[in-house]
Backbone as CSV, one residue per row, in Angstrom:
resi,resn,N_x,N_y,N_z,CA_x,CA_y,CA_z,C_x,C_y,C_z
1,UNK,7.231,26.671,36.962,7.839,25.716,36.032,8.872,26.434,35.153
2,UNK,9.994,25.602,34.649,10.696,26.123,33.871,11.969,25.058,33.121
3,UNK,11.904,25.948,32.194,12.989,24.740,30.847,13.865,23.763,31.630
4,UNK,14.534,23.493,31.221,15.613,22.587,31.627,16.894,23.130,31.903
5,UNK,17.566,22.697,33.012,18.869,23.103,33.222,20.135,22.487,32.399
6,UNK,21.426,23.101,32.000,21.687,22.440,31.036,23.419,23.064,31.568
7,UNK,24.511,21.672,31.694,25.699,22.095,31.919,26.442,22.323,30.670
8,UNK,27.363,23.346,30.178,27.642,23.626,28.971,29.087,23.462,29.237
9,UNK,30.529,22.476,28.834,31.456,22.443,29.301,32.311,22.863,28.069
10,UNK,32.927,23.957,27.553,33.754,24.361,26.785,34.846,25.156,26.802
11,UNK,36.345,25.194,26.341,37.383,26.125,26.671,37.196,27.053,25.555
12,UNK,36.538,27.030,24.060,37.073,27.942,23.753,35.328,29.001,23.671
13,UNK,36.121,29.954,24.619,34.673,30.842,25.393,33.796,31.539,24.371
14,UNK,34.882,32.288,22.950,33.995,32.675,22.371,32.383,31.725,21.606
15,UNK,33.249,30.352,21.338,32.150,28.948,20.644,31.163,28.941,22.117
16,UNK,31.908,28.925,23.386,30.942,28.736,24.477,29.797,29.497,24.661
17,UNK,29.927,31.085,24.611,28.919,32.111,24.543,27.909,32.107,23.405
18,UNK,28.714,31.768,22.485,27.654,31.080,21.225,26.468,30.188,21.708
19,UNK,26.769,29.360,21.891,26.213,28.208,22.460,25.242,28.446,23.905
20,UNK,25.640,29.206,24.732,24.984,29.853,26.007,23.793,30.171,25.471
21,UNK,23.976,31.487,24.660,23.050,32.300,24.062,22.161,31.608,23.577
22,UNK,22.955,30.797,22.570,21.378,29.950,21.673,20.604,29.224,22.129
23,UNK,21.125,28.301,23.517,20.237,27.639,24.299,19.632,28.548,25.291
24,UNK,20.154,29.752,25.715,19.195,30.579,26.398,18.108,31.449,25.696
25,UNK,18.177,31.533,24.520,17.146,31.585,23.349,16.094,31.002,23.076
26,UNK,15.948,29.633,23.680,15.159,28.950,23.661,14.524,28.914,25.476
27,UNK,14.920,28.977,26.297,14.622,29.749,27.392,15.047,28.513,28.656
28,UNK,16.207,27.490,28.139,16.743,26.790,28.552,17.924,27.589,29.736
29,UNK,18.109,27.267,30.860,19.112,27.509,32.035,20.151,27.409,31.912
30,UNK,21.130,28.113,31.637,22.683,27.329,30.941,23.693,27.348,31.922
31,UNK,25.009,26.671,32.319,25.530,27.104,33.171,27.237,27.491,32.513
32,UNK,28.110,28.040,31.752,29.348,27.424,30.826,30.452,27.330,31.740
33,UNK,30.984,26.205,31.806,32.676,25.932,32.272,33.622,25.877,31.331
34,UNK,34.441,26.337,31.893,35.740,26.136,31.153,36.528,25.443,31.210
35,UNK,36.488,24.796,31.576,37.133,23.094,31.488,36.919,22.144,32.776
36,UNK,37.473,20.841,32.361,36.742,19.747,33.145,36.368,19.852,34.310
37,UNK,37.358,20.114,35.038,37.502,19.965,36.428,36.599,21.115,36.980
38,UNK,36.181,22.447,36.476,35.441,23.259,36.482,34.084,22.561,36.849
39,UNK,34.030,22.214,35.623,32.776,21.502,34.876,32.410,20.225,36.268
40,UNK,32.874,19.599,36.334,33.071,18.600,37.728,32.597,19.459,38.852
41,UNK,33.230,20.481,39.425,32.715,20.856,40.568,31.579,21.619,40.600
42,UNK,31.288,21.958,39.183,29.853,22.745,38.890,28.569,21.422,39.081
43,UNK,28.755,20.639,38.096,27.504,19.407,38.467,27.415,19.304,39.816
44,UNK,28.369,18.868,41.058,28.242,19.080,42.370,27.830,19.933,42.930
45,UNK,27.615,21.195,42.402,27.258,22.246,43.359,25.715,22.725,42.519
46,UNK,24.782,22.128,41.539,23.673,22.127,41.154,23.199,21.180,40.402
47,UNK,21.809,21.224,40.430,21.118,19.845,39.760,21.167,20.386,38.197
48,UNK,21.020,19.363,37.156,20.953,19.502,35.641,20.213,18.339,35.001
49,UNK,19.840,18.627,34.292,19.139,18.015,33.393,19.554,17.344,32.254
50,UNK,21.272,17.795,31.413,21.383,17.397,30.603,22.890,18.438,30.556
51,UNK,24.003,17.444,29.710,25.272,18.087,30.052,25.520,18.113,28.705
52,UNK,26.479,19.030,28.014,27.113,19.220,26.701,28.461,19.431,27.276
53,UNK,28.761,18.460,26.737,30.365,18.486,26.739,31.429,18.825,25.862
54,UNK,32.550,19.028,25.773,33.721,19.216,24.230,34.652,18.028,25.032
55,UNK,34.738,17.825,23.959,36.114,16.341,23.898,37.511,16.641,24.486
56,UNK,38.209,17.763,23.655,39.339,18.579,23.579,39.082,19.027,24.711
57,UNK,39.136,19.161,26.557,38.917,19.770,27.533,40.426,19.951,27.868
58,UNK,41.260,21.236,28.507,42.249,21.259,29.422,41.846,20.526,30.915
59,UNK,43.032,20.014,31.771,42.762,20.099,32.737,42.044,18.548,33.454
60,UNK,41.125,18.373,32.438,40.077,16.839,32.248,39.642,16.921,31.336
61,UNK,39.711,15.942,30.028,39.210,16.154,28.933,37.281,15.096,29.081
62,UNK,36.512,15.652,28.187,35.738,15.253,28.001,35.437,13.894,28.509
63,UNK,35.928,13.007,27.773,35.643,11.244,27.980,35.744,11.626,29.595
64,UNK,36.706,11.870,30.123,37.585,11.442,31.795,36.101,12.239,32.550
65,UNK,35.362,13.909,31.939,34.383,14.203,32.530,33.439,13.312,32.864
66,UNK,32.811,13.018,31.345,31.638,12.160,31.503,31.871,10.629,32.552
67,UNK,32.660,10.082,32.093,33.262,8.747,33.214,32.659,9.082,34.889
68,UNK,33.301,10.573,34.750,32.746,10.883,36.390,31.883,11.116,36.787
69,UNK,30.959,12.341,35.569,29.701,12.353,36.125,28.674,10.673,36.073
70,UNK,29.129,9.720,35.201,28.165,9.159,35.261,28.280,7.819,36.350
71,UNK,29.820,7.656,36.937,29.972,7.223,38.237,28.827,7.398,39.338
72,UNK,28.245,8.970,39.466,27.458,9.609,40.351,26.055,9.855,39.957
73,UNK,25.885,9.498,38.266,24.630,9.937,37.960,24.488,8.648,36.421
74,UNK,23.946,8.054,36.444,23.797,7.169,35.335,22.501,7.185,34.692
75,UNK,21.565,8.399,34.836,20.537,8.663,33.911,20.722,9.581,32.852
76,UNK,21.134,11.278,33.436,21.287,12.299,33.078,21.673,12.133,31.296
77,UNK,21.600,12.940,30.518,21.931,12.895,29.052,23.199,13.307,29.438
78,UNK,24.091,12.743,28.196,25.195,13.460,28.317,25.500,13.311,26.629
79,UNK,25.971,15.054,25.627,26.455,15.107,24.319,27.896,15.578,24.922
80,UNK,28.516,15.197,23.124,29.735,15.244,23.248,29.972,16.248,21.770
81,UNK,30.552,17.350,22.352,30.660,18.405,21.231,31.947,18.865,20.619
82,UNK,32.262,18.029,19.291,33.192,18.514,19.271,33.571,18.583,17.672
83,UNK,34.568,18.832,17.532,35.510,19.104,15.973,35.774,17.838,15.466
84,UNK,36.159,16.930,16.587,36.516,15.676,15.879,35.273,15.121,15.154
85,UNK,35.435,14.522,14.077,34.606,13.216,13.599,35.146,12.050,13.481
86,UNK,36.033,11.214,13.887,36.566,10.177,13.622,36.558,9.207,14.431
87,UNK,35.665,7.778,13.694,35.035,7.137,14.197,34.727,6.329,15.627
88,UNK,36.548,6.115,15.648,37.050,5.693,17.063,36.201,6.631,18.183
89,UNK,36.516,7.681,17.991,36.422,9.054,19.258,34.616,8.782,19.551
90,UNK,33.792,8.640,18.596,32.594,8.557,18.352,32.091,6.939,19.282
91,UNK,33.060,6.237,18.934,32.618,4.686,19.881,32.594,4.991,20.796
92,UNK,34.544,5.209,21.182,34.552,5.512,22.927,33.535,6.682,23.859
93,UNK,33.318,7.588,23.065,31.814,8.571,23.714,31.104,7.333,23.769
94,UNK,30.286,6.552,23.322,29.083,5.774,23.312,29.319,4.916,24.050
95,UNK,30.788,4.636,24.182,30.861,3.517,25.235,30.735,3.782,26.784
96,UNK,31.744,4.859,26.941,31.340,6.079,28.398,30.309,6.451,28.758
97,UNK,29.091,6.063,27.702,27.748,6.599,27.935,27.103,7.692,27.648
98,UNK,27.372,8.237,26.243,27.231,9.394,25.741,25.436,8.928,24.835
99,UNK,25.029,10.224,25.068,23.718,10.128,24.647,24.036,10.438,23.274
100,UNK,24.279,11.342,22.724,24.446,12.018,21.470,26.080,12.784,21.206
101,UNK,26.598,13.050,19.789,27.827,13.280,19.394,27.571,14.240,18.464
102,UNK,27.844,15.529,18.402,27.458,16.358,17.826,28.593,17.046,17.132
103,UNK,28.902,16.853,15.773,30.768,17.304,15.344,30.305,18.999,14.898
104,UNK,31.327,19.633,15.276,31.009,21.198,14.843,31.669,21.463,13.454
105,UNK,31.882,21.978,12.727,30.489,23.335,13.006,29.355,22.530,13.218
106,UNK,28.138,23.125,13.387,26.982,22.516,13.051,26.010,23.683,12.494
107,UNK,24.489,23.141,12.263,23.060,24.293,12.125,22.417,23.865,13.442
108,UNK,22.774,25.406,13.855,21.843,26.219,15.106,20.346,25.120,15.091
109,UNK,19.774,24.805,14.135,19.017,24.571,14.088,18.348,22.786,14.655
110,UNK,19.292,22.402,13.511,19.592,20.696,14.168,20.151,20.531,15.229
111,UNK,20.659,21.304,15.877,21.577,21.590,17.430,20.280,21.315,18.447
112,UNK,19.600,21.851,18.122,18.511,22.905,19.560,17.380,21.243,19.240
113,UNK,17.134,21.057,17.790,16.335,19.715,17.677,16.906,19.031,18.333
114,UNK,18.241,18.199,18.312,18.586,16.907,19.137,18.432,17.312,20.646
115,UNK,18.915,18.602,20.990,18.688,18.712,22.685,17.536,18.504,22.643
116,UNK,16.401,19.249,22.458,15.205,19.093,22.319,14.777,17.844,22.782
117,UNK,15.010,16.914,21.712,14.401,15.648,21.334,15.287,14.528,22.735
118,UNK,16.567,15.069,22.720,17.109,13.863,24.309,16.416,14.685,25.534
119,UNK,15.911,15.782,25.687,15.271,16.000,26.570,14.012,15.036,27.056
120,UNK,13.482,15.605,25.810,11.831,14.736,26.049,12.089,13.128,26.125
121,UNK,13.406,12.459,25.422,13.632,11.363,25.448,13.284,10.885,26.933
122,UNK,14.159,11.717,27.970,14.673,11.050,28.991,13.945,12.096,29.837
123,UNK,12.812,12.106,29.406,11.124,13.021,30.462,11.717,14.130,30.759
124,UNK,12.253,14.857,30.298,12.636,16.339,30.872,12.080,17.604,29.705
125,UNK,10.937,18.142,29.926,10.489,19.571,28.852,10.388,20.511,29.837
126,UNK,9.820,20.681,30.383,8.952,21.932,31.664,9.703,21.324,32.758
127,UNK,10.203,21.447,33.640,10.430,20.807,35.285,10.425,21.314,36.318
128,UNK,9.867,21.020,37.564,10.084,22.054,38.462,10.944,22.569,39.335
129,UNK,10.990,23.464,40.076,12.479,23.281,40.598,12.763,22.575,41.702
130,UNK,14.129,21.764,40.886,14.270,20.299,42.684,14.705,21.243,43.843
131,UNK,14.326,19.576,44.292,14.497,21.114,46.133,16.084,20.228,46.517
132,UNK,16.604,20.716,47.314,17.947,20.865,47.389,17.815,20.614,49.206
133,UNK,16.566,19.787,49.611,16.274,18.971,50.907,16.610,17.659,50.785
134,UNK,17.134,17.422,51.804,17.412,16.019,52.120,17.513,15.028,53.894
135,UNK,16.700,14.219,53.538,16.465,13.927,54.400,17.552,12.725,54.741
136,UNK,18.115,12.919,56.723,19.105,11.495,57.133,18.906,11.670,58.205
137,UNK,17.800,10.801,58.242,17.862,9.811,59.695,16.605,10.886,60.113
138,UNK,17.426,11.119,61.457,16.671,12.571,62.078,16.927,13.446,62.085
139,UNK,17.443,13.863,61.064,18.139,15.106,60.246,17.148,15.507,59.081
140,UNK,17.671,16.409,59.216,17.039,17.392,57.577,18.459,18.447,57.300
141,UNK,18.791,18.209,55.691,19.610,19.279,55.288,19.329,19.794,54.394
142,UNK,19.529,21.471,54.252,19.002,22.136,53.618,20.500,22.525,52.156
143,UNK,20.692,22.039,51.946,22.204,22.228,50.642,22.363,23.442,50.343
144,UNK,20.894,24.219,49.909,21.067,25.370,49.541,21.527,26.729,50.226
145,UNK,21.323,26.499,51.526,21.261,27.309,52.936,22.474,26.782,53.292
146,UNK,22.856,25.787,53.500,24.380,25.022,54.189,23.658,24.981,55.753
147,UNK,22.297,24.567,55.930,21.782,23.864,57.469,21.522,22.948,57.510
148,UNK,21.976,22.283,58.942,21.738,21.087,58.934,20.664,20.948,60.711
149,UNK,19.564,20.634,60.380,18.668,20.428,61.405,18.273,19.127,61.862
150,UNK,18.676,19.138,63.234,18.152,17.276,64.044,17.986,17.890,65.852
151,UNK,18.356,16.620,65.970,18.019,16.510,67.532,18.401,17.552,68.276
152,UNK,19.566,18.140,67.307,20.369,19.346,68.706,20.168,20.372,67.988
153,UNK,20.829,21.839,68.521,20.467,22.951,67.932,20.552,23.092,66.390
154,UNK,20.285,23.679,65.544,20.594,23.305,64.363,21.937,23.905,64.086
155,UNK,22.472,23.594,62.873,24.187,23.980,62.903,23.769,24.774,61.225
156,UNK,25.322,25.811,61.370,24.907,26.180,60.141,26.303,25.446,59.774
157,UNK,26.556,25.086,58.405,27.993,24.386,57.514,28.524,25.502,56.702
158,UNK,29.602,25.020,56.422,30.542,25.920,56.028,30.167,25.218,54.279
159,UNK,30.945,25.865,53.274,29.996,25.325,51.889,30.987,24.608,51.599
160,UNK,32.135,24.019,51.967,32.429,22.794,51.539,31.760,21.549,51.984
161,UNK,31.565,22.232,53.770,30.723,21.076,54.204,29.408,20.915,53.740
162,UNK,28.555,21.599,52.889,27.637,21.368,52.787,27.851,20.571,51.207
163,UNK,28.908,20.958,50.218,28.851,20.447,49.244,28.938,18.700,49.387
164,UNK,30.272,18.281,50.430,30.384,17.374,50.728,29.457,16.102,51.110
165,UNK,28.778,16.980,52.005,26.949,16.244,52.406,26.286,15.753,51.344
166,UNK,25.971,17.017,50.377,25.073,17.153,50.119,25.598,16.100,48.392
167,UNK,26.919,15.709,48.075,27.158,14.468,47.465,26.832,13.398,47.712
168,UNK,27.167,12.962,49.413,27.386,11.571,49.600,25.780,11.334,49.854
169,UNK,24.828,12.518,50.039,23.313,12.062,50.117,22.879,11.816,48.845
170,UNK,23.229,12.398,48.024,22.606,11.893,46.836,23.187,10.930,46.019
171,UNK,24.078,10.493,46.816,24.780,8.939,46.322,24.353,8.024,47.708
172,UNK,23.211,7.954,48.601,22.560,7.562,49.556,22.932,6.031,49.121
173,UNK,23.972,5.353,50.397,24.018,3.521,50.170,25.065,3.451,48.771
174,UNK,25.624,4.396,47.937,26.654,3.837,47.206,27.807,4.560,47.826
175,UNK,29.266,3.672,47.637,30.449,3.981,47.903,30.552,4.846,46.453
176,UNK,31.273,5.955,47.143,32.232,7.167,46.008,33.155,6.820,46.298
177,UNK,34.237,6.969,45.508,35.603,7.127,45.218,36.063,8.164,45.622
178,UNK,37.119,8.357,46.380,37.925,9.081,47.240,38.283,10.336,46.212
179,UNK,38.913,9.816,45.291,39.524,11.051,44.251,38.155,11.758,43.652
180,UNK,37.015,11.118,43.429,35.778,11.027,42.482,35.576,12.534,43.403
181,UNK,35.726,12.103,45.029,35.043,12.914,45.978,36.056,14.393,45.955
182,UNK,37.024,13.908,45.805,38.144,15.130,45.786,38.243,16.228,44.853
183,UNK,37.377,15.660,43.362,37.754,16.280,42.492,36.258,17.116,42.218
184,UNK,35.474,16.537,43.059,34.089,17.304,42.665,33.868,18.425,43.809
185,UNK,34.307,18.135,44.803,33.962,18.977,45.969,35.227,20.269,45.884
186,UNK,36.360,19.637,45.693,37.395,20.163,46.316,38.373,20.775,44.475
187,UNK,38.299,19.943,43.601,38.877,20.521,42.449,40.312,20.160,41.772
188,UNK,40.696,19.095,42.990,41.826,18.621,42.965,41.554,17.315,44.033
189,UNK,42.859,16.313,43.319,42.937,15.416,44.063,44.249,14.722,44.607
190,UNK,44.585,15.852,44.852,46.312,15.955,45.399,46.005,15.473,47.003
191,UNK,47.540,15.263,47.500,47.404,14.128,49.064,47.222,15.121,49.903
192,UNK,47.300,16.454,49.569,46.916,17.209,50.475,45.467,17.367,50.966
193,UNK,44.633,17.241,49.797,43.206,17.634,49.667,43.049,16.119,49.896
194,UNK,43.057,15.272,49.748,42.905,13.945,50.733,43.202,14.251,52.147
195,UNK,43.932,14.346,52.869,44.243,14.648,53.632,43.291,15.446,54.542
196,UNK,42.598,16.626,53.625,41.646,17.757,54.276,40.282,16.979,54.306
197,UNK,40.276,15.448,53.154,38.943,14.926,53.045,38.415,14.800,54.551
198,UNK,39.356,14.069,54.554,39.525,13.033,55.566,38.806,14.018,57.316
199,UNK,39.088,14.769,57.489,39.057,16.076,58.133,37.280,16.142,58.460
200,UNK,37.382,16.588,57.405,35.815,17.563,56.511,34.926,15.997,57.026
201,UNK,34.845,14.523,56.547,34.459,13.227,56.834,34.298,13.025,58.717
202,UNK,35.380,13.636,59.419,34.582,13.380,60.349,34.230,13.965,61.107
203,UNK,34.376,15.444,60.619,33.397,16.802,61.163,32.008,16.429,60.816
204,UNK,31.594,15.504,59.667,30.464,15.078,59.596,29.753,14.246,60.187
205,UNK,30.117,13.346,60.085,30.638,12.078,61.464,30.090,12.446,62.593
206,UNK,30.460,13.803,63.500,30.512,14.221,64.734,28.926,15.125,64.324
207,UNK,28.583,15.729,63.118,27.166,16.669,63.485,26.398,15.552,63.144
208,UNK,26.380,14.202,62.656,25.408,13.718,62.447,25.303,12.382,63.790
209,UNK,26.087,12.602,64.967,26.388,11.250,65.698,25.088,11.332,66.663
210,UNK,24.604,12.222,67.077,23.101,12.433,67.935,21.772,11.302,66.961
211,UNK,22.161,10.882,65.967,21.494,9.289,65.696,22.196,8.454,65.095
212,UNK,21.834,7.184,65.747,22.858,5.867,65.556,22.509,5.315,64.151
213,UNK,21.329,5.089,63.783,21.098,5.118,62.647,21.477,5.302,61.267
214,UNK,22.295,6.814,61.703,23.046,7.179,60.522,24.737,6.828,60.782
215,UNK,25.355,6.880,59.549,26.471,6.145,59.447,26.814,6.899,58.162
216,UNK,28.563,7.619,58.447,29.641,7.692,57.047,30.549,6.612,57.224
217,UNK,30.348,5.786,56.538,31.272,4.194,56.263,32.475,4.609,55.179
218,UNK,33.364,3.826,55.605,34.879,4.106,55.037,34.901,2.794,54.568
219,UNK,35.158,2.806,53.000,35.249,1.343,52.823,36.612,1.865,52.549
220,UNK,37.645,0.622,53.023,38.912,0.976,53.177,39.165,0.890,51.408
221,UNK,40.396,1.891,51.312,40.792,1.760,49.673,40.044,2.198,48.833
222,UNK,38.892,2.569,49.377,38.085,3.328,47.642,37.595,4.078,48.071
223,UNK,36.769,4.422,49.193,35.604,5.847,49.356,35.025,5.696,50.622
224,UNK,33.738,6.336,50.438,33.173,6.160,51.157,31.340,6.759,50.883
225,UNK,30.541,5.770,52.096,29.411,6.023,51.737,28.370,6.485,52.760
226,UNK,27.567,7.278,52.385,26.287,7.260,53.528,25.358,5.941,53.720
227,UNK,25.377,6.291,55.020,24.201,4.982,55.468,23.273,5.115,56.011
228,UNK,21.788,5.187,56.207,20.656,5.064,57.446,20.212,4.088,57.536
229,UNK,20.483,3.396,58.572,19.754,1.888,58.727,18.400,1.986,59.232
230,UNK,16.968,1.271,59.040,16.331,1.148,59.780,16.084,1.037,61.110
C-alpha cells in the first residue's frame, strides 16, 4: 500500500520543488511538469489520484489543462494553484470542474490539510497499486510492458503504441477527440501528428483484427473509440 499519487503542474520550478518536497514529506508520490502540454502527456502515461495545477501555464494554461483531463477523467480531484485571487478566475476553475482553488503564497500547513481532506473526500488515503492490465476481447494488454497478448503470437508495441491503446481502453465505449488524442499521446496537435494518428489507429486495427468482437470506430469529425461487442 501506499499514499496517493499526485500530478504537480507548474513553470516556475523553483515554487514547483517547493511543493514536490512538501508533498513528498508527507509520503505522497509526486510527479512535477512544466507546463501544460507536459502535464497532458504525463496523466496519459500514469494513473493519479489527484492533480494540482497553476493557472498561469506556458504552452496550455491551466483552465485549457483541466478541460482535458476531465474530458477523459470526470472523477479525479483537480486544484488550481495560483497567484491570482480574482473572483472571475475562481468561477471559471469551478465551472471546468475544479475541486479546490488555492491562491499563493499560502501555509505549508493549510496546503497539505485541503489535499488531505479532497483526498479522503473522493476515497483516496492508502491505495494500492493499479495494475496497468487491460482487458479487449481476447486480448490482454499489459501498458506497462508495451504487450499485447491474444490469439496469435504475442506482439511487443512500440510506446507510442502502447500509450495510444492504453488511452482509448480506458476511455472503453467513449469517443475521444482527435486533437484530445494528439495532444496527450503525441504533445502536439499539428496536421502532421494527425496524420501519424491516423497511421498508429490502424496498426491497431490490424494487431487487434484476429477478434471480430473488437472494434476502433472512427466517428467521422471528432475521434474515435474502442469497442467490444458481446
Amino acid at each position: 500500500m501506499s499514499l496517493a499519487r499526485i500530478l504537480l503542474v507548474e513553470d516556475d520550478m523553483n515554487l514547483g520543488f517547493i511543493i514536490q518536497d512538501l508533498l513528498r514529506l508527507e509520503g505522497y508520490k509526486v510527479h512535477l511538469a512544466k507546463d501544460g502540454k507536459e502535464g497532458l502527456l504525463q496523466f496519459n502515461k500514469e494513473s493519479y489520484d489527484l492533480c494540482l495545477f497553476d493557472v498561469m501555464l506556458p504552452n496550455k494554461d491551466g483552465f485549457s489543462l483541466a478541460t482535458d483531463v476531465r474530458k477523459v477523467n470526470s472523477e479525479i480531484p483537480i486544484v488550481f494553484l495560483t497567484a491570482k485571487g480574482m473572483t472571475e478566475d475562481k468561477i471559471k476553475g469551478f465551472e471546468i470542474g475544479a475541486d479546490d482553488y488555492i491562491t499563493k503564497p499560502f501555509s505549508n500547513e493549510e496546503f497539505l490539510l485541503r489535499i488531505k481532506a479532497l483526498l479522503k473526500r473522493s476515497g483516496v488515503q492508502e491505495v494500492a497499486a493499479k495494475s496497468s492490465s487491460y482487458a479487449i476481447g481476447a486480448y490482454s494488454f499489459d501498458a506497462e510492458n508495451f504487450t499485447l497478448n491474444g490469439p496469435e503470437e504475442p506482439r511487443k508495441l512500440t510506446k507510442k503504441e502502447a500509450d495510444l491503446l492504453k488511452l482509448l481502453c480506458e476511455n472503453q465505449s467513449r469517443v475521444i477527440e482527435r486533437e484530445l488524442i494528439a495532444n496527450m499521446v503525441w504533445g502536439d496537435d499539428s496536421y502532421f501528428v494527425g496524420r501519424s494518428m491516423d497511421v498508429f489507429i490502424t496498426k491497431l486495427r490490424k494487431y487487434l483484427s484476429h477478434d471480430e468482437t473488437v472494434a476502433i470506430t472512427n466517428v467521422h469529425g471528432v475521434g474515435f473509440k474502442l469497442e467490444v461487442s458481446a
